[in-house]
C-alpha positions as CSV (number, residue, x, y, z in Angstrom):
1,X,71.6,127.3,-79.7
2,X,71.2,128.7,-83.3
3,X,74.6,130.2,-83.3
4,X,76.0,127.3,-81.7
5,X,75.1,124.5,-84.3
6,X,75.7,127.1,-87.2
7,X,79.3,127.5,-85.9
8,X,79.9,123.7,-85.8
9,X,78.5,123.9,-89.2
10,X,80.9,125.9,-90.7
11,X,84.1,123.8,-89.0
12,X,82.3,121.2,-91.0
13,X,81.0,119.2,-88.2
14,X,78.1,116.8,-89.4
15,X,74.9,117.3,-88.6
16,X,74.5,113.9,-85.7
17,X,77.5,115.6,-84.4
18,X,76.3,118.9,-84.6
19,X,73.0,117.4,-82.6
20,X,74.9,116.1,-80.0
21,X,76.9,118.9,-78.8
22,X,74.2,121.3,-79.1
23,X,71.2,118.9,-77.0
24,X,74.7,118.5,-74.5
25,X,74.8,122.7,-74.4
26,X,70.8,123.2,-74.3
27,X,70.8,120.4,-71.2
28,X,73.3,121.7,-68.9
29,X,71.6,125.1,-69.5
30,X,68.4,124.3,-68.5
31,X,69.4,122.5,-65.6
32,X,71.2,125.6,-64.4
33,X,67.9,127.9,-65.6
34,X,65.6,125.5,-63.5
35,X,68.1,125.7,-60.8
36,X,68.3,129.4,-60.5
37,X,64.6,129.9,-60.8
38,X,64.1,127.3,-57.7
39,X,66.9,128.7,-55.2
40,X,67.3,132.5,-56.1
41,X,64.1,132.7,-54.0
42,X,65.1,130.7,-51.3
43,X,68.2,132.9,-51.4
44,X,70.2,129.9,-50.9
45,X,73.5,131.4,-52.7
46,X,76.0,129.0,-51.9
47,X,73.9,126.2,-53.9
48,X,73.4,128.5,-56.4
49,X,77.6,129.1,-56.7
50,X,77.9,125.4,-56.4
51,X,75.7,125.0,-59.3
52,X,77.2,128.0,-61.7
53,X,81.1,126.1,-60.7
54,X,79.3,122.5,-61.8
55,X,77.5,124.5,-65.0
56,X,81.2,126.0,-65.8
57,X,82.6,122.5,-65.6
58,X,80.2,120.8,-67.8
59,X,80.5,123.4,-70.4
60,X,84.5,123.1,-70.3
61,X,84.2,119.1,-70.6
62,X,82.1,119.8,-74.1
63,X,84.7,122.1,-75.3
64,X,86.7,119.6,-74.9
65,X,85.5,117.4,-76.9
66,X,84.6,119.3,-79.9
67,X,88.2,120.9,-79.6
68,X,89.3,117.5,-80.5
69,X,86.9,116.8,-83.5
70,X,89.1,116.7,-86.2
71,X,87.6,117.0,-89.8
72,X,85.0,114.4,-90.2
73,X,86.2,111.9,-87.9
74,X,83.2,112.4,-85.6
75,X,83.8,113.3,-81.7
76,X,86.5,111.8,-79.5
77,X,85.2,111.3,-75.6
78,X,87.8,111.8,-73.9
């Protein structure tokens, strides 16, 4: 997440902004860890696609939104 947050950094993002996107980034992660770890034993793979194709989704939604930051005006939800 390092990376991440120093990346928003240096497009100037502020730091509750920089929070944000990067707690968004670390939870959808997670859930798709703990995921993985439950049903790649129970060799369940179409959850597990369903849940890469919702982990993809989320991930394009918060690129969204920080590809419409613009310089200091905080995030825009779209």
């Amino acid at each position: 997440m390092g990376n991440i947050s120093y990346k928003l950094w240096e497009a100037k993002m502020s730091r509750a902004d920089r929070k944000t996107i990067v707690g968004e980034v670390a939870s959808v992660l997670h859930i798709l860890h703990n995921f993985v770890k439950k049903h790649l034993s129970d060799e369940n793979f179409d959850r597990l696609k369903w849940r890469i194709d919702w982990t993809l989704t989320e991930l394009l939604w918060i690129s969204k939104k920080v590809s419409v930051w613009v310089g200091g005006c905080g995030l825009v939800y779209l």
